[in-house]
LUMDRENRO-346985 format. One record per residue (C-alpha): residue number from 1; residue in one letter; y, x, z negated. Coordinates in steps of 0.001 Angstrom, whole numbers, plus 500000, padded with zeros to 6 digits. Layout:
BEGIN
     k   r       py       px       pz
   NUM   A        Y        X        Z
...
// end
This chain:
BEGIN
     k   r       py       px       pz
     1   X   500000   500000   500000
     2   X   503494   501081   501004
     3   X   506257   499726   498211
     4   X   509893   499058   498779
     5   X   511007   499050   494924
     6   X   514402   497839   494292
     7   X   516166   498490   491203
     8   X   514030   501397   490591
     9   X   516143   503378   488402
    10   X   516336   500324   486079
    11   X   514409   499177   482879
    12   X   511717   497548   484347
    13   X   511735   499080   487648
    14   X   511478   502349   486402
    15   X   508824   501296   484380
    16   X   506980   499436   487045
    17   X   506937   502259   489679
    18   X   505383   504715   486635
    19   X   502745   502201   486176
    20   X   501694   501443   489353
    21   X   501662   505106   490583
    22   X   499591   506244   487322
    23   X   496710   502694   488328
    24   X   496729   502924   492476
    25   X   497444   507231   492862
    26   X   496963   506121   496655
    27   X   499972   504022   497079
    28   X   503251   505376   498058
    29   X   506651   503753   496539
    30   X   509525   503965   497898
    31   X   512702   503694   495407
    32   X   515988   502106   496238
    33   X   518942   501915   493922
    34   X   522397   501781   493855
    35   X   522573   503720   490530
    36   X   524831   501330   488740
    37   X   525260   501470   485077
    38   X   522138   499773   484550
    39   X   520120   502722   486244
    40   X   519719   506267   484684
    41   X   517756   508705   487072
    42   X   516516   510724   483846
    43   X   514175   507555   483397
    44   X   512190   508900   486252
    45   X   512658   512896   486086
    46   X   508838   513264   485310
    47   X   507703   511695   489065
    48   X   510792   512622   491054
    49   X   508800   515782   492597
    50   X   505648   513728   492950
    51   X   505148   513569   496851
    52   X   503853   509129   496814
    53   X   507429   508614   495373
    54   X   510758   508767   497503
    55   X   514268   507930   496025
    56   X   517237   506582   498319
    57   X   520571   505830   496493
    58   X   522200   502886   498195
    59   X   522844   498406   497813
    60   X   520612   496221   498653
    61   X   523425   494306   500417
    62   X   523825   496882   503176
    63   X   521887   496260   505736
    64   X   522168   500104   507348
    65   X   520765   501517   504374
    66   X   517889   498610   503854
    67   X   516785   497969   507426
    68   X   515487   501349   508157
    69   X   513602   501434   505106
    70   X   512146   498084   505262
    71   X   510006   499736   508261
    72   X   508299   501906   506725
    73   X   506743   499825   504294
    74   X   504368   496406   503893
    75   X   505370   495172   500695
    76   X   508836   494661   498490
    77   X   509042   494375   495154
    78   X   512548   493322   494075
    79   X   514169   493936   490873
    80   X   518086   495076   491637
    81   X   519720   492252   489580
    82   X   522782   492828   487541
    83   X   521048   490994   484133
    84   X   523274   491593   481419
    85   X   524599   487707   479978
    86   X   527630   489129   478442
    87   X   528796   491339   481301
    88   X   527916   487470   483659
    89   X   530678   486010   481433
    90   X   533001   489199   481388
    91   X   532369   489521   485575
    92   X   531125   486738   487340
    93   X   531690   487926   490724
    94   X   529291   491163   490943
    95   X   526281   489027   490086
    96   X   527339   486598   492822
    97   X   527033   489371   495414
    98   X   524023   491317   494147
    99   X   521689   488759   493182
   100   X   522439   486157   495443
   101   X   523674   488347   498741
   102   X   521793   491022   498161
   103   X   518606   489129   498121
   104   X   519317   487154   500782
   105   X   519906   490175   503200
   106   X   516431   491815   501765
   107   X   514749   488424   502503
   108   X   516489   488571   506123
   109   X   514937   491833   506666
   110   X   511753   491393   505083
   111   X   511217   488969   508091
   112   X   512626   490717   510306
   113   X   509916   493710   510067
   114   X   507095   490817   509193
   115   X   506434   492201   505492
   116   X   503155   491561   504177
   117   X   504253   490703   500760
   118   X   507759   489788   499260
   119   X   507666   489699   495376
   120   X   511108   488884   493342
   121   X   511274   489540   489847
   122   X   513243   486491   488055
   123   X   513821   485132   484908
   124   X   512928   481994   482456
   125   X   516750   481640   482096
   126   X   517236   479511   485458
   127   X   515114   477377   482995
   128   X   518451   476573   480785
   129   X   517434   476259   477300
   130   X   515012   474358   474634
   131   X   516040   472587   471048
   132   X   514805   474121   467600
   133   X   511959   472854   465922
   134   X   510062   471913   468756
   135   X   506813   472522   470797
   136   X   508435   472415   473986
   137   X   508228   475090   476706
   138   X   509366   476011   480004
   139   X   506622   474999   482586
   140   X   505886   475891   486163
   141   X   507912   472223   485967
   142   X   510641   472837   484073
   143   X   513762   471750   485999
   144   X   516459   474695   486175
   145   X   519298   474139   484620
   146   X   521040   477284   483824
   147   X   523850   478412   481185
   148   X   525178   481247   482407
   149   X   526665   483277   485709
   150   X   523958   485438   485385
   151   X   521286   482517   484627
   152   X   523118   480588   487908
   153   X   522859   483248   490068
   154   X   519139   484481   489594
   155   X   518175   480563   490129
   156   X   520018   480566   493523
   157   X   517834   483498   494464
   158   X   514804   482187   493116
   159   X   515708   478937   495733
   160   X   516743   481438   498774
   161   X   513472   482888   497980
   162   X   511215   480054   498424
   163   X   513333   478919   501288
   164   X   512184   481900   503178
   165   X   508713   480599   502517
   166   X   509089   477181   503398
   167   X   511613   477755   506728
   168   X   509772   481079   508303
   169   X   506540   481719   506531
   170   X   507392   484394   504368
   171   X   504608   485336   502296
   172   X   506637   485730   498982
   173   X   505558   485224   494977
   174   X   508013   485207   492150
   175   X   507923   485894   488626
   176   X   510010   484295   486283
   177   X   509663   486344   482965
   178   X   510887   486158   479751
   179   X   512861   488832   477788
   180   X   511291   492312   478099
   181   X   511495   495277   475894
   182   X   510117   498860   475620
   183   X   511233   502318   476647
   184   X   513586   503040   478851
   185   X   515870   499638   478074
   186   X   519434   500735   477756
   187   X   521164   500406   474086
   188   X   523004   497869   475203
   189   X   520534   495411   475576
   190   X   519284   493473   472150
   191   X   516430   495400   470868
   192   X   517343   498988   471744
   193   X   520999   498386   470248
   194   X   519484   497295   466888
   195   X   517254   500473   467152
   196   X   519533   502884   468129
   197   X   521801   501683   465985
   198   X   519504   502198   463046
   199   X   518851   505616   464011
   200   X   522653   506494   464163
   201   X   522887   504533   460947
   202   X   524850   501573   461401
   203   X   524088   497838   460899
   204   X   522540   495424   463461
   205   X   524659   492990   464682
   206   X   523365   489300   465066
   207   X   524802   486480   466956
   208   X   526093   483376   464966
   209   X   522790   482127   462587
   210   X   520288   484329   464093
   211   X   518052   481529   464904
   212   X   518305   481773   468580
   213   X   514661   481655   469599
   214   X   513362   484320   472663
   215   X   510077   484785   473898
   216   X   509716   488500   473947
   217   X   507230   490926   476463
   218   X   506440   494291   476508
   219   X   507352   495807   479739
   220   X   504097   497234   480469
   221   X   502603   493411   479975
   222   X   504783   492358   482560
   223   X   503938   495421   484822
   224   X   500593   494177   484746
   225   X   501479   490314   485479
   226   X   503210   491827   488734
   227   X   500247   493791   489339
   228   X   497833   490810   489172
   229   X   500166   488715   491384
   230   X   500294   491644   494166
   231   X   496573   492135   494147
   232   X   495185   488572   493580
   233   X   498385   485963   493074
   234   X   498359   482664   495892
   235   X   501241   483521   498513
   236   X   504531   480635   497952
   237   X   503590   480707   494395
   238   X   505650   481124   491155
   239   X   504549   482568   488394
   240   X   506026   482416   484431
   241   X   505054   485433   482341
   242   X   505619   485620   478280
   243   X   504398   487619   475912
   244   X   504443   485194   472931
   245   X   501953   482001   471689
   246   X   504443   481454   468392
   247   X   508434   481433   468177
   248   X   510250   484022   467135
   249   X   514095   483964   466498
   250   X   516376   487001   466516
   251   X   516256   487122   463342
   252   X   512791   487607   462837
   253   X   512974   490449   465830
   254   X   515520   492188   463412
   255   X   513964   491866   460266
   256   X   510511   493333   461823
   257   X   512428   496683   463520
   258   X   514066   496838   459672
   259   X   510612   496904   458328
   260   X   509334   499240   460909
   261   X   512032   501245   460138
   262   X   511810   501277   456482
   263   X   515579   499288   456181
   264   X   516011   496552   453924
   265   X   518387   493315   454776
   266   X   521539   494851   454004
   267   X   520876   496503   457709
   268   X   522583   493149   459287
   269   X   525254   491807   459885
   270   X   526722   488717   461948
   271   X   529379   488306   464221
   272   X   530781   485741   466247
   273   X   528352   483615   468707
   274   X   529269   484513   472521
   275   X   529710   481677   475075
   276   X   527053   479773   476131
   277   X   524549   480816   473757
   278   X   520992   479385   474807
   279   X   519142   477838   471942
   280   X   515702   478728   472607
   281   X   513861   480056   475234
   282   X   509466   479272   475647
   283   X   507410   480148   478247
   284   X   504088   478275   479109
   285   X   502482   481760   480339
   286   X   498492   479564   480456
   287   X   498750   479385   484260
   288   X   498476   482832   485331
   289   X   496374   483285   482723
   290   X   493934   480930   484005
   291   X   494541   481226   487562
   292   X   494626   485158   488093
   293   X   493250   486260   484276
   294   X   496486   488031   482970
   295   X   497445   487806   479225
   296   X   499667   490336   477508
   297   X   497736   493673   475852
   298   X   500631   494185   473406
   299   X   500987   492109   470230
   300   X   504848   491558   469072
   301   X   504683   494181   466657
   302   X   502106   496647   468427
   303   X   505086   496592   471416
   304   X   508119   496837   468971
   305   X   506612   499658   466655
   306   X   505713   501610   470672
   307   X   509229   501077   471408
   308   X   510479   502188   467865
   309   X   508582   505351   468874
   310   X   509856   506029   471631
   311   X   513519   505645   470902
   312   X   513295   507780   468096
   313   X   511192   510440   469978
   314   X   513733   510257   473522
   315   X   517570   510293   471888
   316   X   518496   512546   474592
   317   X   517951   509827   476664
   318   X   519728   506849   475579
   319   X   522141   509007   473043
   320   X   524757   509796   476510
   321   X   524396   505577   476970
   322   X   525295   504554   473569
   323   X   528517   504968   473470
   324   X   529580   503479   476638
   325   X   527498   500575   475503
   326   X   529652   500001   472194
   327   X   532880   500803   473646
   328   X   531910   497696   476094
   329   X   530888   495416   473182
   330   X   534170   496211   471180
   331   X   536312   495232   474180
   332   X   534340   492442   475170
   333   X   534578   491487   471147
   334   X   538658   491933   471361
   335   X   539150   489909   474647
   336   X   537141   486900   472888
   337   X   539441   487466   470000
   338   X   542244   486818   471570
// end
């Protein structure tokens, strides 16, 4: 298999192309990213040299840069999304024109040089959200309804994607996931921020009560739902992935890194609720599991105490991040305040 990876130099993209080179040392990937700040080339330094792997910095909404490379290869995975909530309310427009434009021009030439397989990462956020206190949980059914920019514009790509399907034959799958974490995530995402901010020792912020609900997945769990849908998964066909049977609120995610950590409660402290906030998030994972045999390997706390690990063993990665990262959420924090 040939792989166009977009997004490559991202969290899960990174982590994708590592996995799939280490289980299928045949395949060759090809990487393109537009090295945004959402993409750190250090997360692939080890495999850069490695002669199945081939890095090309550009957007996937130019269509010089894509077209060419969309020839030499029989399957796309796409992940290039900006994905950040707050930044969606901050910057509405970028995430207009990469998730939505940019996938449209991949799916133009996707069909264009009659790719085998077209595979788009999404999220369970086009979903909208879910009330407390209930059973309830985003289905293969679930209307979309979603909350934010960001939420809005991954749902009209999920829709352009599937158009492609029904209107030329395509042969595309999608994944709607839920939140990932792991190594590699940068500190300004929810879980490495309360880490790293541990390890520099300052509190962890939490939004409003805390009790905003998330199903959480360990990003090699999800690396492995892709991998099942590639190799086995019905083409047209959606896909939601989770890595959780029980709720657990943000809270609870913080109070498990404290105990991980050895902190006690007097680690957190809340702030303000952002715009928009979803409620709870749920995903009904039980159809890939019983159609293609996928279920997570990684229990909540196996995944959080690996990615614990790994922050505290790799602060030369994500230490030249963290800064940038809090200088964003104490501007964001002052424009709100205003």
């Amino acid at each position: 298999m040939k792989i166009l990876v977009t997004g490559g130099l991202g969290f899960i993209g990174s982590n994708f192309i590592r996995y799939w080179l280490k289980n299928h040392p045949q395949d060759h990937i090809i990487n393109l990213d537009k090295i945004t700040y959402a993409a750190n080339p250090k997360s692939l330094s080890d495999i850069e040299k490695d002669s199945r792997y081939r890095f090309v910095k550009g957007d996937i909404c130019d269509s010089q840069i894509v077209d060419p490379l969309m020839a030499q290869v029989d399957t796309v995975v796409h992940f290039a999304a900006e994905s950040h909530v707050d930044r969606s309310l901050d910057d509405p427009e970028v995430f207009l024109k990469t998730n939505i434009l940019g996938t449209h021009n991949l799916l133009n030439l996707a069909k264009k040089h009659d790719i085998k397989r077209f595979h788009h990462v999404s999220t369970d956020e086009v979903y909208g959200a879910l009330p407390l206190n209930t059973q309830e949980k985003f289905t293969l059914d679930s209307k979309y309804d979603p909350r934010s920019p960001y939420s809005a514009s991954k749902a009209a790509s999920d829709h352009l994607v599937r158009s492609y399907f029904h209107s030329f034959g395509l042969p595309i799958t999608i994944t709607n996931c839920s939140n990932n974490y792991g190594p590699f995530q940068s500190p300004e995402k929810f879980v490495p921020r309360m880490i790293t901010n541990l390890i520099d020792g300052q509190k962890i912020p939490i939004y409003g009560d805390g009790l905003y609900v998330r199903d959480w997945l360990f990003v090699d769990d999800h690396c492995s739902a892709i991998e099942a849908v590639l190799l086995k998964g019905k083409v047209g066909q959606t896909y939601n992935v989770g890595g959780l049977v029980d709720d657990v609120s943000n809270l609870d995610v913080a109070k498990t890194i404290l105990a991980v950590m050895g902190k006690d409660d007097s680690w957190l402290t809340y702030v303000p609720d952002r715009p928009g906030h979803d409620r709870r998030y749920a995903v009904d994972w039980s159809y890939i599991s019983e159609k293609l045999g996928w279920q997570p390997k990684s229990s909540f706390k196996e995944g959080m105490q690996k990615t614990i690990t790994w922050y505290l063993e790799n602060e030369s990665w994500w230490c030249p991040l963290k800064t940038e990262a809090e200088n964003f959420y104490k501007k964001l924090h002052q424009r709100r305040s205003k």
